[in-house]
Residue frames as qw, qx, qy, qz and C-alpha x, y, z in Angstrom:
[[0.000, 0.888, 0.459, 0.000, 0.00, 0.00, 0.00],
 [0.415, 0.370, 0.038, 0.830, 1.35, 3.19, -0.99],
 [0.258, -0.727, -0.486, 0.412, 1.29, 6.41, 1.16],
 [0.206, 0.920, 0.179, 0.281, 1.02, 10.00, 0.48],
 [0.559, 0.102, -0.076, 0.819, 4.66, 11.58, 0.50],
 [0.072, 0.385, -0.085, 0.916, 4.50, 15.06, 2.00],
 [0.571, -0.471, -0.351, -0.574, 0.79, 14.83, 3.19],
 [0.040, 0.399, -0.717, 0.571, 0.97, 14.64, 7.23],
 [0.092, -0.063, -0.982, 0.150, -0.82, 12.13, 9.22],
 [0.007, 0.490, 0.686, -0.539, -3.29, 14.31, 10.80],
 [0.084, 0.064, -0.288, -0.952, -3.48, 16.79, 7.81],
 [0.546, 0.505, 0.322, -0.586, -7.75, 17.49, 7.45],
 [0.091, 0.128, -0.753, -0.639, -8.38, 15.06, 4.21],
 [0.541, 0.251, 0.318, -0.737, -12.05, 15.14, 2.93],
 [0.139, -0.271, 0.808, 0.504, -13.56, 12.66, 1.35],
 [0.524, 0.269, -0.012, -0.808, -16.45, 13.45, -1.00],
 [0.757, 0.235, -0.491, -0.362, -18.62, 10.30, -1.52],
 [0.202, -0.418, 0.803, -0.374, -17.37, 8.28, 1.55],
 [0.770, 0.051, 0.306, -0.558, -19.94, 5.74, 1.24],
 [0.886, 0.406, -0.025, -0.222, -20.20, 4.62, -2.06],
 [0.908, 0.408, -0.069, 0.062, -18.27, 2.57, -3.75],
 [0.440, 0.580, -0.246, 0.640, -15.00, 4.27, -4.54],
 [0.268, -0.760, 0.251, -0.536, -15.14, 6.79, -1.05],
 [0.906, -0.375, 0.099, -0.171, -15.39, 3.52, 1.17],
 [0.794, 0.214, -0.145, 0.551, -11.95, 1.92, -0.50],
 [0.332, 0.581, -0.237, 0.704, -10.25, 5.28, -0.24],
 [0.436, -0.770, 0.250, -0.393, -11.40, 5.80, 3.53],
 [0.963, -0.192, 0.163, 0.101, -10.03, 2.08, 4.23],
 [0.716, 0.466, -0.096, 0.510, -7.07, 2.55, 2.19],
 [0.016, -0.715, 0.344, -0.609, -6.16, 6.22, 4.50],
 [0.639, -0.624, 0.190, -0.407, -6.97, 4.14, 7.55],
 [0.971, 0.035, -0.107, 0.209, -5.16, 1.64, 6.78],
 [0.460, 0.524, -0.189, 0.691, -2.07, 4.27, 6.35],
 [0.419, -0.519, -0.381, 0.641, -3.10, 5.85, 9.73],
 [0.153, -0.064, -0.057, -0.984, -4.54, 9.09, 8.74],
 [0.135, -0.323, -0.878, 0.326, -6.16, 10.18, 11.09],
 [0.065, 0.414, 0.312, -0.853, -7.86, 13.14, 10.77],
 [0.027, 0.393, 0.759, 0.518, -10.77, 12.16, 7.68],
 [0.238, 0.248, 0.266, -0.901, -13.70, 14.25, 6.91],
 [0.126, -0.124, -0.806, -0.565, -16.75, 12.48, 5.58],
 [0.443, 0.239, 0.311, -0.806, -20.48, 13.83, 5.81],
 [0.310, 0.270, 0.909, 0.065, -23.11, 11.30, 4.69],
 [0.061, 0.411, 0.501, 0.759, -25.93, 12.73, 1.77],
 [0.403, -0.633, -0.644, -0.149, -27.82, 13.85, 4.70],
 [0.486, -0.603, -0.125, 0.620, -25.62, 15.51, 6.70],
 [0.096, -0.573, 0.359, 0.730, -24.17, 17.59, 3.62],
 [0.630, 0.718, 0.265, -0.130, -26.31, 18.15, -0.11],
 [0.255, -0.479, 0.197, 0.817, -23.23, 18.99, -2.02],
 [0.282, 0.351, 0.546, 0.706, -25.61, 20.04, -4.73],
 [0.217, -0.943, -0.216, 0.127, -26.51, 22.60, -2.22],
 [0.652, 0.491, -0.139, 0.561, -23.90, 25.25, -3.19],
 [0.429, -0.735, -0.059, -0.523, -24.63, 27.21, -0.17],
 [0.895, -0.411, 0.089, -0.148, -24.08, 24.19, 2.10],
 [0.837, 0.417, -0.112, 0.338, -21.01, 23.31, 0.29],
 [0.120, 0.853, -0.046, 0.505, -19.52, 26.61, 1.06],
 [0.294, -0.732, 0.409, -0.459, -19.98, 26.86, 4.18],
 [0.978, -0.191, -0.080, 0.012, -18.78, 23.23, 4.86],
 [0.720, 0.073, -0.142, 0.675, -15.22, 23.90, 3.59],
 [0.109, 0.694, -0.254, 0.665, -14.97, 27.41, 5.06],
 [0.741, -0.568, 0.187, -0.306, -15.96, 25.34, 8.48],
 [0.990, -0.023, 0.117, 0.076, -13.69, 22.30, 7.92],
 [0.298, 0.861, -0.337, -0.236, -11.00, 23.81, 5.81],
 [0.920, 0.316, 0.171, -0.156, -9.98, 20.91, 4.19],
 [0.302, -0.733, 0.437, 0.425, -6.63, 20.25, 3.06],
 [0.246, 0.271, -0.688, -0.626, -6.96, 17.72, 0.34],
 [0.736, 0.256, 0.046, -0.625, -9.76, 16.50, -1.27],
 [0.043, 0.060, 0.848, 0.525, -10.85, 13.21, -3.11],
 [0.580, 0.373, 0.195, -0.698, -13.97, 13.79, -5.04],
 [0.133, -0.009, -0.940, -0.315, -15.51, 10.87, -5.70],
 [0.274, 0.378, 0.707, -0.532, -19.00, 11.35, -5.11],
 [0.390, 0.111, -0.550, -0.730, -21.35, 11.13, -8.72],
 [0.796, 0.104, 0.452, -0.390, -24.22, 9.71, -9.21],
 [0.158, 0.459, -0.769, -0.416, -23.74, 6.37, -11.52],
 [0.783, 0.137, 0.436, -0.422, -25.05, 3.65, -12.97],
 [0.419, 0.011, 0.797, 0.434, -24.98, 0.86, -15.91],
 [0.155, 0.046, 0.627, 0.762, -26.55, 1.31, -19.12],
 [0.180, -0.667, -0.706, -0.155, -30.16, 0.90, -18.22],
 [0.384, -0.645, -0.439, 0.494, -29.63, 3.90, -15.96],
 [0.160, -0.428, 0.198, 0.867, -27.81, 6.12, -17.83],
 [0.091, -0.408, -0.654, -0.630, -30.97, 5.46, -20.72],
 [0.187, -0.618, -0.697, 0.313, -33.74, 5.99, -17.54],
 [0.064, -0.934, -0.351, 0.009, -32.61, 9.02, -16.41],
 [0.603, 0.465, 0.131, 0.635, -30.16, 11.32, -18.71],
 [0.307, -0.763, -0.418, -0.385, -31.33, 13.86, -17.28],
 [0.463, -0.863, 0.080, -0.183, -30.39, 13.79, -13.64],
 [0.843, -0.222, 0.095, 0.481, -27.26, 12.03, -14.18],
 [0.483, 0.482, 0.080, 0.727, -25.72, 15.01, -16.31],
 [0.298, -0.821, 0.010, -0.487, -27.87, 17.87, -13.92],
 [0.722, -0.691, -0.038, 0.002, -26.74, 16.22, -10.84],
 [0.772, 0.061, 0.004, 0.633, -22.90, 15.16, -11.90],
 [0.413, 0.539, 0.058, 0.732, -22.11, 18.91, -13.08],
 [0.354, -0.881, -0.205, -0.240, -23.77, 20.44, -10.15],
 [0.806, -0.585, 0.060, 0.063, -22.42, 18.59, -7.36],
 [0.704, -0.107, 0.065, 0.700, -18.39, 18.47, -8.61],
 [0.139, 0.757, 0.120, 0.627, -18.87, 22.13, -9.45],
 [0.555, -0.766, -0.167, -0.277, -19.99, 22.91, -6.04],
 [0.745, -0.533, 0.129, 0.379, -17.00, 21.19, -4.30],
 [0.685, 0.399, 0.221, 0.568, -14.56, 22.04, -7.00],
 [0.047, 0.745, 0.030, 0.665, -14.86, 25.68, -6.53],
 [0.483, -0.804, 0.156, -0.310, -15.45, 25.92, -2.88],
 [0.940, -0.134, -0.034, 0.312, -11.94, 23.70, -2.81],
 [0.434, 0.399, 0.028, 0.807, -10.14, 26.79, -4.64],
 [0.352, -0.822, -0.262, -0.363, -12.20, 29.06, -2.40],
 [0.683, -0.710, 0.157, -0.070, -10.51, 27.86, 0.63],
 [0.107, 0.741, -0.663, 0.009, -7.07, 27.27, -0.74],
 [0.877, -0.232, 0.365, -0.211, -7.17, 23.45, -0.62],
 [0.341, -0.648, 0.610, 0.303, -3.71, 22.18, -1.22],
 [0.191, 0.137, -0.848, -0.475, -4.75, 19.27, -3.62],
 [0.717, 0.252, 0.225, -0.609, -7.87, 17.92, -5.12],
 [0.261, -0.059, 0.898, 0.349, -8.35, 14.21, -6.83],
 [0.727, 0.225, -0.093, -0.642, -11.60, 14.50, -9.65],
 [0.239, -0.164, 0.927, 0.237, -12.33, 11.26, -10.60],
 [0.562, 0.310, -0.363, -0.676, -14.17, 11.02, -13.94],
 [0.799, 0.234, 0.516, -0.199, -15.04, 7.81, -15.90],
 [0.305, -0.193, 0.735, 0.573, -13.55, 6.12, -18.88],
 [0.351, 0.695, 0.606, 0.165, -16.90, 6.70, -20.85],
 [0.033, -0.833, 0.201, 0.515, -15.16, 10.16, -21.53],
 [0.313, -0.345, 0.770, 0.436, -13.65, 8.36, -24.50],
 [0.613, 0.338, -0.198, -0.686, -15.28, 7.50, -27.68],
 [0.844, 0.100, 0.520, -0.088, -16.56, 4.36, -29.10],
 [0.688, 0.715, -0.011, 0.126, -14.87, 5.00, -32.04],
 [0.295, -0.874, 0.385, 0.038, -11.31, 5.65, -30.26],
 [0.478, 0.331, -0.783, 0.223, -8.11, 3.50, -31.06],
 [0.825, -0.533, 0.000, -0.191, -8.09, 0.86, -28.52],
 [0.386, -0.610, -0.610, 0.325, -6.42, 1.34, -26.16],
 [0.071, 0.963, 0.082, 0.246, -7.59, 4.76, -25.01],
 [0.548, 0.033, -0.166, 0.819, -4.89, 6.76, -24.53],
 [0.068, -0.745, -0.377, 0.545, -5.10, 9.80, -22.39],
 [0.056, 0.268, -0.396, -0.877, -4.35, 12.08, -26.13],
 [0.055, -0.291, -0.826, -0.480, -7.36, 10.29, -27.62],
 [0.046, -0.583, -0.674, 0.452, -9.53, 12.63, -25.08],
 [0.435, 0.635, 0.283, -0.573, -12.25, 14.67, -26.99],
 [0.064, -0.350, 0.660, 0.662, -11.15, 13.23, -30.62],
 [0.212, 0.022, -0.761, -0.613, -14.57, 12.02, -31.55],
 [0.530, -0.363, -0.140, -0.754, -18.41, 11.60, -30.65],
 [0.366, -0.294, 0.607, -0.641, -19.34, 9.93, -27.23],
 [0.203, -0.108, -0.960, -0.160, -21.09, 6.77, -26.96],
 [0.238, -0.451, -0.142, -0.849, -24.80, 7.62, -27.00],
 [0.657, -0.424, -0.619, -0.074, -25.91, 5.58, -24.23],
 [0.614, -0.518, -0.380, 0.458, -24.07, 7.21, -21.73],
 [0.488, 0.484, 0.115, 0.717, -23.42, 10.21, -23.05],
 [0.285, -0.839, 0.090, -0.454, -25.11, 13.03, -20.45],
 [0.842, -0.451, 0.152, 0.254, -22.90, 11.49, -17.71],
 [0.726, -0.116, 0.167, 0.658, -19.88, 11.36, -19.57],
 [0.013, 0.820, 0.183, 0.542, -20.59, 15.14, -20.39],
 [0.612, -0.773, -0.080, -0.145, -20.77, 15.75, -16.86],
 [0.806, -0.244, 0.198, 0.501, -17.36, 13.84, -16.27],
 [0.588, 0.484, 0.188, 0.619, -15.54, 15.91, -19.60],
 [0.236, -0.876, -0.088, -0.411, -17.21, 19.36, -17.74],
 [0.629, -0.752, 0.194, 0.031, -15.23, 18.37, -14.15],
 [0.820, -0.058, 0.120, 0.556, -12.29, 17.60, -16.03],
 [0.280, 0.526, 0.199, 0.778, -12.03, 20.81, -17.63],
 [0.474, -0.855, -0.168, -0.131, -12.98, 22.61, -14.63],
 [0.767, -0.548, 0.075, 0.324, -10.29, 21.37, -12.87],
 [0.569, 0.153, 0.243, 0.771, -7.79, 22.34, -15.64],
 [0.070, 0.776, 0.090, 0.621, -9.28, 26.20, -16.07],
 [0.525, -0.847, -0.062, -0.050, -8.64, 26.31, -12.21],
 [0.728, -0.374, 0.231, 0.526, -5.24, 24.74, -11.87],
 [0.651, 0.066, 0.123, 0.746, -4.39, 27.19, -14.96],
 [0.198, -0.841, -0.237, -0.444, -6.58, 30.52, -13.89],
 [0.465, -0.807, 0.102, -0.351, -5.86, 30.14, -10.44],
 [0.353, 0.717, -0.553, 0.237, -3.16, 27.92, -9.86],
 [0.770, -0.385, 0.150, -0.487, -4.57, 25.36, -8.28],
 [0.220, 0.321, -0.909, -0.149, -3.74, 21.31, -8.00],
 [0.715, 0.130, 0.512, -0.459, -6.36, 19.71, -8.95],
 [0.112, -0.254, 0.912, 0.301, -5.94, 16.07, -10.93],
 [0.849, 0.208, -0.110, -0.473, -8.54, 14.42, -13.00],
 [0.237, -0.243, 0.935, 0.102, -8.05, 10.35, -12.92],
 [0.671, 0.216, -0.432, -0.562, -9.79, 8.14, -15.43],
 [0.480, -0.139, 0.852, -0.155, -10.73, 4.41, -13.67],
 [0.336, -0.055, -0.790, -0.511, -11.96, 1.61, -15.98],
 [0.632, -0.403, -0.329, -0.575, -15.15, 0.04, -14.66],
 [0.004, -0.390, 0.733, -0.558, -15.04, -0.63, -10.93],
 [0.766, -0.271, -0.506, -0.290, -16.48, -3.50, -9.23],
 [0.306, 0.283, -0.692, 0.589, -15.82, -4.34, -5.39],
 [0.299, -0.470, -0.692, 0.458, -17.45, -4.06, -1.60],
 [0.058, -0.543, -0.402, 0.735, -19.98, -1.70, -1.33],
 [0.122, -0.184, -0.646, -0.731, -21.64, -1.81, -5.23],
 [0.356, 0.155, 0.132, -0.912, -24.74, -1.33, -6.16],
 [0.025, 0.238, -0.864, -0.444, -26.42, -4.59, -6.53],
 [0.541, 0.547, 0.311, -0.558, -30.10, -3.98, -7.59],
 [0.591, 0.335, 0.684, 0.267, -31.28, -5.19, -10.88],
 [0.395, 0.856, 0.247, 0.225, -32.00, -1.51, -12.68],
 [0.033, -0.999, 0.019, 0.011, -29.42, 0.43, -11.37],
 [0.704, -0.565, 0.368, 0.224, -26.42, -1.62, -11.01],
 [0.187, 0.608, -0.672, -0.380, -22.56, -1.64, -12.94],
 [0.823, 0.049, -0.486, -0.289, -22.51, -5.09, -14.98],
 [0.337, 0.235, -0.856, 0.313, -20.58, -6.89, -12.28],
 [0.127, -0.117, 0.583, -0.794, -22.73, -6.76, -9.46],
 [0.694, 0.229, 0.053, -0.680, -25.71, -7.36, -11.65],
 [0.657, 0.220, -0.591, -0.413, -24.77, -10.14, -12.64],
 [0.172, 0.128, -0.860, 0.464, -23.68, -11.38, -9.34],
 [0.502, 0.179, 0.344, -0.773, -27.35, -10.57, -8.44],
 [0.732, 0.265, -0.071, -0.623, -29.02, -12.34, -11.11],
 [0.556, 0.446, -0.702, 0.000, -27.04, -14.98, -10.92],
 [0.074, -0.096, 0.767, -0.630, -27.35, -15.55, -7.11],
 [0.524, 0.069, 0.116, -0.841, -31.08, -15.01, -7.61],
 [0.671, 0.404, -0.433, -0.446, -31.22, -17.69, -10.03],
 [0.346, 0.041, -0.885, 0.310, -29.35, -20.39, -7.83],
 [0.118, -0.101, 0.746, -0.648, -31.88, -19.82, -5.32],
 [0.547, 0.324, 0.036, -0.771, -34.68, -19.98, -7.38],
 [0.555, 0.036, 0.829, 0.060, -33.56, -22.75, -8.70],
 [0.541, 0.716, -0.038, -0.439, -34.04, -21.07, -12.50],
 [0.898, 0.088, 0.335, 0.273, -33.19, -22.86, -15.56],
 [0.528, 0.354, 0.207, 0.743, -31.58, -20.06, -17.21],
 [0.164, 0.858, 0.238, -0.425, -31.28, -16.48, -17.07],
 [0.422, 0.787, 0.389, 0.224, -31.65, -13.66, -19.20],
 [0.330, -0.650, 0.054, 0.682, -28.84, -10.71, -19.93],
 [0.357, 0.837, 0.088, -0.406, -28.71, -7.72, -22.01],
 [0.311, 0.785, -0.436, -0.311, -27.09, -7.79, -25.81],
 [0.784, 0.508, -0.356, -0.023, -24.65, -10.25, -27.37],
 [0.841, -0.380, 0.228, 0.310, -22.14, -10.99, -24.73],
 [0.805, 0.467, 0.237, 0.278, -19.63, -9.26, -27.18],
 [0.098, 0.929, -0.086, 0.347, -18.62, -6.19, -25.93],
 [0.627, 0.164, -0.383, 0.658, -15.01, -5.87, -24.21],
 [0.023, -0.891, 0.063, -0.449, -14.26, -4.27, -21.19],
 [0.535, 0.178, -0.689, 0.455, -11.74, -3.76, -18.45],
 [0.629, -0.720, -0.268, -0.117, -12.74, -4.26, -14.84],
 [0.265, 0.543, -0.485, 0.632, -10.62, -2.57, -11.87],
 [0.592, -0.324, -0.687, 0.269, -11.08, -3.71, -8.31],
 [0.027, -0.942, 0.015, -0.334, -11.97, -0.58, -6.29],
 [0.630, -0.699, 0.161, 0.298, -9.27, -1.30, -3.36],
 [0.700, 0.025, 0.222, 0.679, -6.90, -1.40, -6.33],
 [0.203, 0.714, 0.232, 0.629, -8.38, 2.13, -7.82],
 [0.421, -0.898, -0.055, -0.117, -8.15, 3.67, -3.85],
 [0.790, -0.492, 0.159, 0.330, -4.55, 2.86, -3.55],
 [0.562, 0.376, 0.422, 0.604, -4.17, 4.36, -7.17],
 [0.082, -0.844, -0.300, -0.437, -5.71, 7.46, -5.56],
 [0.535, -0.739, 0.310, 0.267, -3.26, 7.87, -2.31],
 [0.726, -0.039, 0.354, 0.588, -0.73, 7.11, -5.05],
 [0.213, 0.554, 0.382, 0.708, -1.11, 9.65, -7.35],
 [0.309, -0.950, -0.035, -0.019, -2.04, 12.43, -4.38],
 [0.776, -0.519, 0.232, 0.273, 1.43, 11.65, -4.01],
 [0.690, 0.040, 0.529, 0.493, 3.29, 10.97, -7.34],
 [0.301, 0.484, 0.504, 0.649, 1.29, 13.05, -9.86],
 [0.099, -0.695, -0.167, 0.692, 0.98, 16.71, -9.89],
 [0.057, -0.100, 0.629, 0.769, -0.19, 17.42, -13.64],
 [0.478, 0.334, 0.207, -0.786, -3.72, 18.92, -15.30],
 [0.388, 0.141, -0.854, -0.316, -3.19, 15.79, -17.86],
 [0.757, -0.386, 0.184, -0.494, -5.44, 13.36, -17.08],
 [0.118, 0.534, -0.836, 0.034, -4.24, 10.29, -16.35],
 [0.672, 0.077, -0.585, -0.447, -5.48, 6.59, -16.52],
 [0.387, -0.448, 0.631, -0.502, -6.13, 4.07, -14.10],
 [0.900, 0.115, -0.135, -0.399, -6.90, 0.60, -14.73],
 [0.725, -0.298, 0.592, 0.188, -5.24, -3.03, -15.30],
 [0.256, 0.528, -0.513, -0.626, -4.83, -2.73, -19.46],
 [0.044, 0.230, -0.957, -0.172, -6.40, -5.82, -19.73],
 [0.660, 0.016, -0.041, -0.750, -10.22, -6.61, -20.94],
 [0.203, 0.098, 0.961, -0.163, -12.57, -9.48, -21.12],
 [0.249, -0.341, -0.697, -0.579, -15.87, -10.28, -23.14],
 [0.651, -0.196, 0.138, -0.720, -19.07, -9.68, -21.70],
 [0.929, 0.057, -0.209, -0.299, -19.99, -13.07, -22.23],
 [0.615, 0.234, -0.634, 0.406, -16.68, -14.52, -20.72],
 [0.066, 0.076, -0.703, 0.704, -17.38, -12.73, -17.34],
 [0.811, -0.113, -0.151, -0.553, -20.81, -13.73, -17.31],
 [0.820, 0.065, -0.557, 0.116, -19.18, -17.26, -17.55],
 [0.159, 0.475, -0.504, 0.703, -16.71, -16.27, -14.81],
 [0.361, -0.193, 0.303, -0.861, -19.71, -14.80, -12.14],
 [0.899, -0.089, -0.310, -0.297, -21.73, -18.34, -12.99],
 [0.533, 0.294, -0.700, 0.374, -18.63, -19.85, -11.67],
 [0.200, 0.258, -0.530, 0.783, -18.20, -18.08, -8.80],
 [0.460, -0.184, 0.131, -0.859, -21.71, -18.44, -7.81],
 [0.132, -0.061, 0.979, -0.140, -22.46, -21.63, -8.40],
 [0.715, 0.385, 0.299, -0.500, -25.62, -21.20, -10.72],
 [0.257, -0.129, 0.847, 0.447, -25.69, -24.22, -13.33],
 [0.510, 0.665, 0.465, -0.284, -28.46, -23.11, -15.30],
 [0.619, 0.205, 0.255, 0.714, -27.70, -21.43, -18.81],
 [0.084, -0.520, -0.053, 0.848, -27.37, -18.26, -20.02],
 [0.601, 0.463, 0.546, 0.356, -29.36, -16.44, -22.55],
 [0.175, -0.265, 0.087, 0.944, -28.55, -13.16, -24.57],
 [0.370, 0.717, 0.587, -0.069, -30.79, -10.93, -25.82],
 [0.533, -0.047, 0.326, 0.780, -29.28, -9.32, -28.58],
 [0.040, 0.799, 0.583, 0.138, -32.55, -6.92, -28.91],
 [0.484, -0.852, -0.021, 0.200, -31.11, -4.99, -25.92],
 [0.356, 0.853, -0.348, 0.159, -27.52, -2.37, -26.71],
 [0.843, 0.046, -0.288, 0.452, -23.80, -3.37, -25.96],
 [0.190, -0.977, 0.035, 0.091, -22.85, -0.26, -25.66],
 [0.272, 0.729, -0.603, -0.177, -19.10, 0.62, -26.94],
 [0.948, 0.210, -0.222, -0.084, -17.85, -2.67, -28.27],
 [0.776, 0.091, -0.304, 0.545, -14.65, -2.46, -26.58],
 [0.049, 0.934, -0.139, 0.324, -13.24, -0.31, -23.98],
 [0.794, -0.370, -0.027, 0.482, -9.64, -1.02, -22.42],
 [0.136, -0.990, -0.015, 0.040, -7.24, 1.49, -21.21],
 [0.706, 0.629, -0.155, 0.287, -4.10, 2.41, -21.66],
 [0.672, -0.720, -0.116, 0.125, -1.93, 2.50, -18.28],
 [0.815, 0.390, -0.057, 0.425, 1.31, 3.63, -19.62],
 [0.032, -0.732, 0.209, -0.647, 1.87, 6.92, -18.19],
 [0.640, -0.713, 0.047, -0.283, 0.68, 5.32, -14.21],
 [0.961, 0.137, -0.135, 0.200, 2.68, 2.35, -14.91],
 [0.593, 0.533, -0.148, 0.585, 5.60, 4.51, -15.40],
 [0.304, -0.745, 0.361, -0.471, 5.26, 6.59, -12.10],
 [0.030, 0.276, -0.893, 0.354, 5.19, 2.91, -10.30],
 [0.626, -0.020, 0.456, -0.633, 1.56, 1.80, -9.82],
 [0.275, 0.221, -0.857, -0.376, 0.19, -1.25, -10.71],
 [0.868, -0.233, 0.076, -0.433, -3.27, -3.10, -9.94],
 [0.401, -0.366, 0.803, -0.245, -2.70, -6.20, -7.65],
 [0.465, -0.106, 0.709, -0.520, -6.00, -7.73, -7.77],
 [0.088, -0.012, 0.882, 0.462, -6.76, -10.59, -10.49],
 [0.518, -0.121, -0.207, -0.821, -10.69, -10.81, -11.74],
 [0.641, -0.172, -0.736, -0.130, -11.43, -13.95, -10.56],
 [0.400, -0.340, -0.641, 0.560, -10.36, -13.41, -7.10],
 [0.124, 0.196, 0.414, -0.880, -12.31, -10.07, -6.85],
 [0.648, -0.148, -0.367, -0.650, -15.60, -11.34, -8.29],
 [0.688, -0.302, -0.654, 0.091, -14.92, -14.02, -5.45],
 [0.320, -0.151, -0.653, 0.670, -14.38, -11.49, -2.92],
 [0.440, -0.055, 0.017, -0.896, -17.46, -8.95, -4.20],
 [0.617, -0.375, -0.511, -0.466, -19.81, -12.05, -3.97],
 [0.501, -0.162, -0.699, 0.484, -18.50, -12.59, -0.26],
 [0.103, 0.168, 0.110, 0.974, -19.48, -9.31, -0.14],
 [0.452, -0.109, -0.374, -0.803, -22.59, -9.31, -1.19],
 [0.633, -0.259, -0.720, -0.116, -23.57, -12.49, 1.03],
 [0.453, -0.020, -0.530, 0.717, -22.39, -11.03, 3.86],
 [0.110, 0.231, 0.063, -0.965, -23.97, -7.06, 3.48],
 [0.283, 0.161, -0.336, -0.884, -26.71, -7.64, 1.22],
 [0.567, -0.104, -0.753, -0.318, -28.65, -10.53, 2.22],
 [0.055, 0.040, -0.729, 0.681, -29.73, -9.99, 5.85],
 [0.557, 0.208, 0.572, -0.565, -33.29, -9.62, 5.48],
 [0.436, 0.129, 0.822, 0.341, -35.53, -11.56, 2.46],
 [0.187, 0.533, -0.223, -0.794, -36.27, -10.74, -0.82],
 [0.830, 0.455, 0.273, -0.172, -38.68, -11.88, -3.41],
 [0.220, -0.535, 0.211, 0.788, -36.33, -12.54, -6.08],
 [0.568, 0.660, -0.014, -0.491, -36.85, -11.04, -9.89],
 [0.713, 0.125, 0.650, 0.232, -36.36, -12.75, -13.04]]
């Protein structure tokens, strides 16, 4: 585990989004390091798409460095649902902190965006030069708007005002503390759901969206929170800069995979009605690679530790399940 050179134990570090997904690794990951002095307000305690509230959080806290990872997200079905509040809510809410980070002189700031900033049409892999070279992939597109908007934010600050604030790019994160509902969830999780559902049900098959054809790379989030105390550390550039394992998989292989690992022996059908969304999306890590990072954690073993996961946290009281 890598620690944060300069950055003193106790230094006030805030972390926007502390819950979810991502926020949860990165508090484990600082605690693990012994920093001690975290700031994290739950969506209740603190709206940051209240700009107001925002404000006067970090003029109360004054914050030294930031990770903003709090967005609202989802898989494909979501980001068709509701376009809408994923673009209105994304741009609000990393505005909001973004500004009231420079406000209060906060020393460094991590954005973390979203490899759907890339086109479906890019060279594979994306390099970080292949960013804005060609139309968006329409399924997800208000979102990855949102994401393009808080990169560029951060860059008109860090070269207006002279700030240091980093944009990272993670590939698709999967891990403790997903989202693993049937309409809202990333594909891992969902499938670990519907798959789990299905062993208990005792279903002869289920049903998943598209061809099983599309490519993509998966990142383990403890590996993408240790990439984020690394890089508070390492990198100090308005480039953005990848994060990932450079290495993809079919849809339809980790389908296979998540059957495994579950232990449903039913089959699988595809409905090829339903979108892929970008046929392929693996990253280029060349640039992290080169500072010294490097994901640990293999796919197999972290689809076998998110379904521990998921038995553990997510199954305490009963549930009809859906088909």
């Amino acid at each position: 585990m890598h620690e944060i050179p300069s950055i003193q134990k106790n230094a006030p570090i805030y972390v926007a989004g502390h819950r979810g997904l991502v926020g949860s690794a990165i508090v484990r990951a600082l605690t693990s390091q012994r920093y001690t002095n975290l700031i994290c307000r739950t969506h209740g305690e603190l709206d940051l798409i209240d700009a107001v509230a925002t404000t006067a959080f970090f003029e109360r806290e004054r914050p030294e460095y930031v990770f903003l990872v709090a967005a609202k997200v989802g898989g494909i079905m979501a980001n068709m649902t509701y376009p809408a509040d994923f673009i209105y809510q994304n741009l609000v809410l990393q505005s909001n902190v973004i500004h009231a980070a420079y406000r209060v002189r906060v020393r460094k700031l991590l954005f973390l965006a979203s490899s759907s900033i890339y086109s479906r049409h890019a060279i594979q892999p994306f390099k970080e030069e292949y960013f804005l070279n060609s139309p968006l992939e329409e399924t997800t597109e208000p979102y990855a708007i949102a994401k393009i908007a808080g990169i560029a934010t951060c860059q008109a600050y860090n070269k207006q005002y002279g700030t240091h604030f980093l944009s990272a790019i993670p590939a698709n994160l999967y891990g403790p503390n997903d989202k693993f509902d049937l309409d809202n969830s990333h594909v891992i999780p969902g499938l670990i759901r519907r798959f789990h559902d299905a062993k208990m049900s005792q279903a002869k098959s289920v049903s998943l969206w598209g061809t099983g054809a599309a490519r993509r790379e998966f990142l383990y989030v403890d590996d993408l929170a240790e990439a984020c105390l690394f890089l508070m550390g390492h990198y100090d550039d308005s480039e953005i800069i990848n994060v990932g394992t450079g290495e993809d998989v079919s849809i339809r292989e980790l389908a296979e995979l998540v059957k495994e690992t579950v232990g449903f022996h039913g089959s699988i059908v595809w409905d090829a009605t339903k979108p892929d969304g970008t046929p392929k999306k693996v990253m280029d890590i060349t640039r992290i690679t080169k500072l010294g990072w490097k994901a640990r954690t293999k796919l197999r073993d972290g689809i076998h530790l998110s379904y521990e996961w998921y038995l553990r946290n997510c199954l305490k009281h009963p549930y009809t399940p859906k088909h």
